[in-house]
C-alpha positions as CSV (number, residue, x, y, z in Angstrom):
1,X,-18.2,-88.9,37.9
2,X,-16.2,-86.6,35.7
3,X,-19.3,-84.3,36.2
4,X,-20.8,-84.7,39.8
5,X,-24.4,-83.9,39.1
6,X,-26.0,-83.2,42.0
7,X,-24.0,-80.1,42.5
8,X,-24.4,-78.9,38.6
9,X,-27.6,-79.1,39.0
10,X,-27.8,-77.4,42.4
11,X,-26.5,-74.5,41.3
12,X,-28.6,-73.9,38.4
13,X,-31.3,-74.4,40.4
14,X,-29.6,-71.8,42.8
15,X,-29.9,-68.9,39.9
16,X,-33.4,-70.2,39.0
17,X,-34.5,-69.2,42.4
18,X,-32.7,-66.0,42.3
19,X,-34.5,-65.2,39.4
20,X,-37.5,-65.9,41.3
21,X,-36.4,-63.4,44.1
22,X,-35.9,-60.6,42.0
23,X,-38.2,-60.9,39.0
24,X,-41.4,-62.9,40.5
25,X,-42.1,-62.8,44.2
26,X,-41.6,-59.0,44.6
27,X,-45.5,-59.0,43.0
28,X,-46.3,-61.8,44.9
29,X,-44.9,-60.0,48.4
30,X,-41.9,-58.3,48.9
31,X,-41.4,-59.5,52.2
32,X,-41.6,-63.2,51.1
33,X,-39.3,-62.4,48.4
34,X,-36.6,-61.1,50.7
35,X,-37.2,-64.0,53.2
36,X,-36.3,-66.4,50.2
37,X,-33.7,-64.5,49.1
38,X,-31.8,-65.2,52.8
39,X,-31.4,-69.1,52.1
40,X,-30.5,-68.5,48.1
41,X,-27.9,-66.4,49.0
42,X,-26.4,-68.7,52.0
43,X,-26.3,-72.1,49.8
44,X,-24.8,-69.6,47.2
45,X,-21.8,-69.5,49.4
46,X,-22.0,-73.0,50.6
47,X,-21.8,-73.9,46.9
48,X,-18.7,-71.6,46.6
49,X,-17.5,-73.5,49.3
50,X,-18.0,-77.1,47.4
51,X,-16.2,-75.7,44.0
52,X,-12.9,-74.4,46.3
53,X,-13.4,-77.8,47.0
54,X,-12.9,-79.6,43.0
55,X,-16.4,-80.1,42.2
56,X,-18.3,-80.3,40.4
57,X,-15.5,-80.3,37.9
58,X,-12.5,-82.1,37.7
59,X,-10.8,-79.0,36.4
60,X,-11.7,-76.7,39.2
61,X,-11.5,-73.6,37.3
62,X,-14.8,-74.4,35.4
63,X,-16.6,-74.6,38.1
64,X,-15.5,-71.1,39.2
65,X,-17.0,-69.1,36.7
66,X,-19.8,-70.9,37.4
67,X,-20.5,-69.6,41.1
68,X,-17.7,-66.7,40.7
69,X,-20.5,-64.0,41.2
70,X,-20.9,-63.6,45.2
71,X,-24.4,-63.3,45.9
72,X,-23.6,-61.6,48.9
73,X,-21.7,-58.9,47.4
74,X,-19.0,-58.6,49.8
75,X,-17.0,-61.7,49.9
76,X,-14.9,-61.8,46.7
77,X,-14.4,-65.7,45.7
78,X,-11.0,-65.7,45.3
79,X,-10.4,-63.9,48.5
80,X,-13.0,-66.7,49.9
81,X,-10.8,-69.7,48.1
82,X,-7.4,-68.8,49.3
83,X,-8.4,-68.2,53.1
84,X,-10.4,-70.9,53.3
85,X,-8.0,-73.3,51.3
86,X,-4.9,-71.6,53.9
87,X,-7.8,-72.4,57.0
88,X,-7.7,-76.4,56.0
89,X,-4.0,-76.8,57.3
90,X,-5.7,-78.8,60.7
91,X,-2.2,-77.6,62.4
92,X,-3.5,-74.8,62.6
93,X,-6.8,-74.4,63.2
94,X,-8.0,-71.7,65.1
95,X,-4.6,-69.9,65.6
96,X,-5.1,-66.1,65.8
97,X,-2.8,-65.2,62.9
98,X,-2.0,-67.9,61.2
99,X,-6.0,-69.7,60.6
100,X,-7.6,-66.9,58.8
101,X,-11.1,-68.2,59.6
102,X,-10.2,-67.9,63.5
103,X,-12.4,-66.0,65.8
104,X,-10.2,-65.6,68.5
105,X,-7.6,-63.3,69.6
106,X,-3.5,-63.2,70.9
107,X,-4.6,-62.9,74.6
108,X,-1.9,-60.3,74.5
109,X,-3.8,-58.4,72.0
110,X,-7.1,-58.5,73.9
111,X,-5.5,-57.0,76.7
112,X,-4.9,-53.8,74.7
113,X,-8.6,-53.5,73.5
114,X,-10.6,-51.0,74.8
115,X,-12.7,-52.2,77.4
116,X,-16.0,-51.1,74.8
117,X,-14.5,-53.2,72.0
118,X,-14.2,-56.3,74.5
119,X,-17.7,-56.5,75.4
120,X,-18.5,-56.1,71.6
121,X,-16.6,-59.4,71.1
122,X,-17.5,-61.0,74.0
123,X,-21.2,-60.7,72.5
124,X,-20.2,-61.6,69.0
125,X,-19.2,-65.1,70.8
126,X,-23.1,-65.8,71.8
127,X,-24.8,-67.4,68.8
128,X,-27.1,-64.8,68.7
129,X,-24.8,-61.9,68.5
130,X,-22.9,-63.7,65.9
131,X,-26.0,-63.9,64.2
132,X,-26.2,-60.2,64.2
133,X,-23.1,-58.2,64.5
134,X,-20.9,-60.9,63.0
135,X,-21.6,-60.5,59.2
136,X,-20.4,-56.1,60.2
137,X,-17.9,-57.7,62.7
138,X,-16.6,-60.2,60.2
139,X,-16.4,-57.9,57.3
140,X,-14.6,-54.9,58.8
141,X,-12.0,-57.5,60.1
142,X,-11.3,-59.1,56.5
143,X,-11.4,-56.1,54.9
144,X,-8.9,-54.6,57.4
145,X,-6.6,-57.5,57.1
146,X,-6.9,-57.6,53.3
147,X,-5.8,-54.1,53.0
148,X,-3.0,-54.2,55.0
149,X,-2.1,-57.4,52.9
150,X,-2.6,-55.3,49.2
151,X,-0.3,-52.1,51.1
152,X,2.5,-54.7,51.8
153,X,2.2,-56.0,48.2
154,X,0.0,-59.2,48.4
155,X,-1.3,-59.3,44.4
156,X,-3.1,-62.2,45.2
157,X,-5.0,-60.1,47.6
158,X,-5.4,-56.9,45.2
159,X,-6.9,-59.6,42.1
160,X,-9.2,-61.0,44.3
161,X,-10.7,-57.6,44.6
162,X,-10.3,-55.7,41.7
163,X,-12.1,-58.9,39.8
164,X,-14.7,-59.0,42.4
165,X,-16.0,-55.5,42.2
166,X,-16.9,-55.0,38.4
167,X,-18.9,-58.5,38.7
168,X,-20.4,-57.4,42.4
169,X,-21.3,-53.9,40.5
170,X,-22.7,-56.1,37.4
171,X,-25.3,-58.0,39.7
172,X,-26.2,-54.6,41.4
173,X,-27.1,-53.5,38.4
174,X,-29.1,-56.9,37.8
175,X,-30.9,-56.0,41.2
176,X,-32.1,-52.2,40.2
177,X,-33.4,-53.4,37.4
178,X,-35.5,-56.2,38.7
179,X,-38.4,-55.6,40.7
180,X,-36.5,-56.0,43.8
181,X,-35.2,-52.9,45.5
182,X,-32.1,-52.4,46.3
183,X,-32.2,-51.9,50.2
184,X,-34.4,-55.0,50.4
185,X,-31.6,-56.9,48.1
186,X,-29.0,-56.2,51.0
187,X,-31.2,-56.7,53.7
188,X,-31.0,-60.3,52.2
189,X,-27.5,-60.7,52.0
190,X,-27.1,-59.3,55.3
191,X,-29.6,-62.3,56.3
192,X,-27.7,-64.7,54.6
193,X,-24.4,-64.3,56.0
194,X,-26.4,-64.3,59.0
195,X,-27.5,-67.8,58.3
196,X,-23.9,-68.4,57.1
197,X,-22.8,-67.5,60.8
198,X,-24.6,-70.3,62.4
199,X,-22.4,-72.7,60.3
200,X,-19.3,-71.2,61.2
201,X,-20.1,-70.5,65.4
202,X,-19.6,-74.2,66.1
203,X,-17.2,-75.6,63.3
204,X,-13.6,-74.9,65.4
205,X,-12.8,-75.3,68.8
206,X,-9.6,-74.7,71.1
207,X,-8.3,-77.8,71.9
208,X,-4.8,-79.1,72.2
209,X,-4.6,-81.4,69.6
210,X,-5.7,-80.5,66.1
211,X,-8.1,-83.4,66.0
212,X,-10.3,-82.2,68.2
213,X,-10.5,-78.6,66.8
214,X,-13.3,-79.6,64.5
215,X,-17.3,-80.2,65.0
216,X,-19.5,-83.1,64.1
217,X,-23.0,-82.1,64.3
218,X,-25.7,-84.8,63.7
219,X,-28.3,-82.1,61.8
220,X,-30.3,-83.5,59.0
221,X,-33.0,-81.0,59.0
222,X,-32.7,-77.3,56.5
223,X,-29.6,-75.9,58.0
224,X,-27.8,-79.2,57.2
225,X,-28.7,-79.1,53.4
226,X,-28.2,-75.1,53.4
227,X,-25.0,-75.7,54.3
228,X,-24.2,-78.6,52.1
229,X,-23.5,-81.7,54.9
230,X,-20.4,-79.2,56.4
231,X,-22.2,-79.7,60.1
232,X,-20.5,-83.3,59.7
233,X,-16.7,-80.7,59.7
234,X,-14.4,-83.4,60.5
235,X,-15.5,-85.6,57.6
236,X,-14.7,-82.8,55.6
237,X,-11.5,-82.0,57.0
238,X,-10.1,-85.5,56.7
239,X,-11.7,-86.0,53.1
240,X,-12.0,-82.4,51.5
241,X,-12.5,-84.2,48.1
242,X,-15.7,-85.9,49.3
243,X,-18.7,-83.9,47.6
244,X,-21.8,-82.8,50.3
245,X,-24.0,-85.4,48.7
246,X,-21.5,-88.5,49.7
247,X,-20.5,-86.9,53.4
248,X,-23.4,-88.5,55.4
249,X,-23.1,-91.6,54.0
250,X,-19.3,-91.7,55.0
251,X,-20.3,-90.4,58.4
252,X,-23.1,-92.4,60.0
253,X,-21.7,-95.7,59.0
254,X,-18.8,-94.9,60.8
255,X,-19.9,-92.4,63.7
256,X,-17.5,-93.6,66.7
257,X,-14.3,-93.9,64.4
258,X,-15.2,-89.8,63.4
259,X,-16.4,-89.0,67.2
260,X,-13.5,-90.7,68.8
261,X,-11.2,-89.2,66.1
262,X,-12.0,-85.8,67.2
263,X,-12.6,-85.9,70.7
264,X,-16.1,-86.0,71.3
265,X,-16.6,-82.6,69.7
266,X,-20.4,-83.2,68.8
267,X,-23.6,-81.7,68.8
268,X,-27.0,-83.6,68.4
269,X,-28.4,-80.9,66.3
270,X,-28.3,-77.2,65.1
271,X,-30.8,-76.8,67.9
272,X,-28.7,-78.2,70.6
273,X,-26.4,-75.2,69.4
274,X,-29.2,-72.5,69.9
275,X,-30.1,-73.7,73.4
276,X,-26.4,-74.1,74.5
277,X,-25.4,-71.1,73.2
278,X,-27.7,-68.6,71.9
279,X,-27.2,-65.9,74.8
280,X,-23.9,-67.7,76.4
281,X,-20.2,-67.6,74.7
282,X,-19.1,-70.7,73.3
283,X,-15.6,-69.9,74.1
284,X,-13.6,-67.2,75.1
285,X,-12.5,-64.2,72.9
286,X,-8.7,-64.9,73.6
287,X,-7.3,-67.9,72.5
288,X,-7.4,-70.1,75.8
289,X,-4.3,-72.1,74.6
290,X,-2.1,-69.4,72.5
291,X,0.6,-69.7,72.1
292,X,1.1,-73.3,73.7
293,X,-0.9,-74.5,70.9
């Protein structure tokens, strides 16, 4: 299709229910409509994520004033598209300075850390502190590494920015003059990237070959669709043209070539995750292979 559908209609139906958030179910219950707001704002990103992607466009520039507006407020989507697009060269994957999606650290570097700052890590590595310190702990380190980016002259870096923050300022606006507050606006972006979190706690492993740096996990259920099929992460690695709709069908028919592919890296379900992992690290802060990787 020159137009993939399913996606072009996803994200209209993605600004219908925002709509909804701000200008209906605040009457209705304020607390529902912040509640919605949390998964509206995390397939927001997830649809970001599909137009970095090509769709639903052929010419991938349509589709990005489509979804250009971050719902979240604080990720520009050019900033998102160049990081991300950088974070699909599977060499390296999960490096700590050249994968700008990787949680871990230079072991060296850890060393350094103050032992306070450590134990703050060490709990942003349990799925329930990612949950809720990694949307500050995230931000403060792209922001950090963004800036030192724009002071060594990066204009990609500086564009991304200076076209996000009249649009982010525009949709603010949007927002105090709905019937949504403000503060209860943020507390549902802060609940999305939340949400967003869950995703990205399990996509990327250590592992010495870059095949088995990247997750399958079998979910069908919400988290699945609010994440648009990128549980299934390898499919998408080896086929990042594939649209969401078109991943599971690629997958299941052809489970053992994807699970032997990347070495077994699998989870049953999003659940599995939460009991494996909700109070225990997944992995280790520094990189357990750096720099032999």
């Amino acid at each position: 299709m020159r137009v993939e559908w399913p996606t072009l209609l996803l994200i209209c139906a993605t600004y219908a229910a925002l709509a909804a958030c701000l200008f209906w179910l605040p009457g209705v219950s304020l607390a529902l409509a912040v509640l919605a707001l949390i998964p509206v704002v995390a397939l927001h990103s997830s649809l970001q994520h599909e137009v970095t992607h090509g769709h639903p466009f052929a010419e991938r520039r349509v589709g990005e004033i489509l979804v250009f507006p971050s719902l979240n407020l604080v990720i520009p989507y050019l900033r998102f598209r160049d990081t991300h697009l950088a974070h699909h060269m599977d060499a390296t994957l999960t490096d700590p300075y050249d994968d700008p999606e990787s949680n871990y650290l230079d072991p060296e570097v850890w060393a350094r850390l103050p032992r306070a700052l450590q134990r703050l890590l060490t709990a942003n590595n349990t799925l329930l502190g990612r949950m809720l310190l990694g949307p500050v702990i995230g931000q403060v380190t792209f922001m950090a590494s963004d800036w030192r980016s724009i002071r060594k002259g990066d204009r990609a870096a500086l564009l991304g920015w200076l076209t996000h923050l009249p649009v982010a300022a525009a949709l603010v606006a949007l927002v105090i003059a709905s019937e949504m507050p403000l503060w209860a606006y943020l507390l549902g972006c802060y609940g999305g990237l939340a949400v967003l979190k869950i995703r990205t706690f399990l996509e990327h492993q250590a592992h010495e070959r870059a095949r088995g740096r990247t997750v399958i996990i079998e979910d069908r259920g919400p988290l699945a669709f609010l994440f648009l099929n990128n549980n299934l992460h390898v499919v998408h690695h080896m086929h990042p043209k594939l649209p969401w709709y078109r991943l599971p069908r690629i997958y299941f028919p052809n489970r053992e070539k994807y699970v032997t592919r990347n070495a077994g890296y699998r989870y049953d379900s999003y659940a599995q995750g939460f009991r494996r992992h909700l109070l225990r690290a997944k992995d280790p802060v520094p990189h357990p292979l750096y720099p032999k990787n």
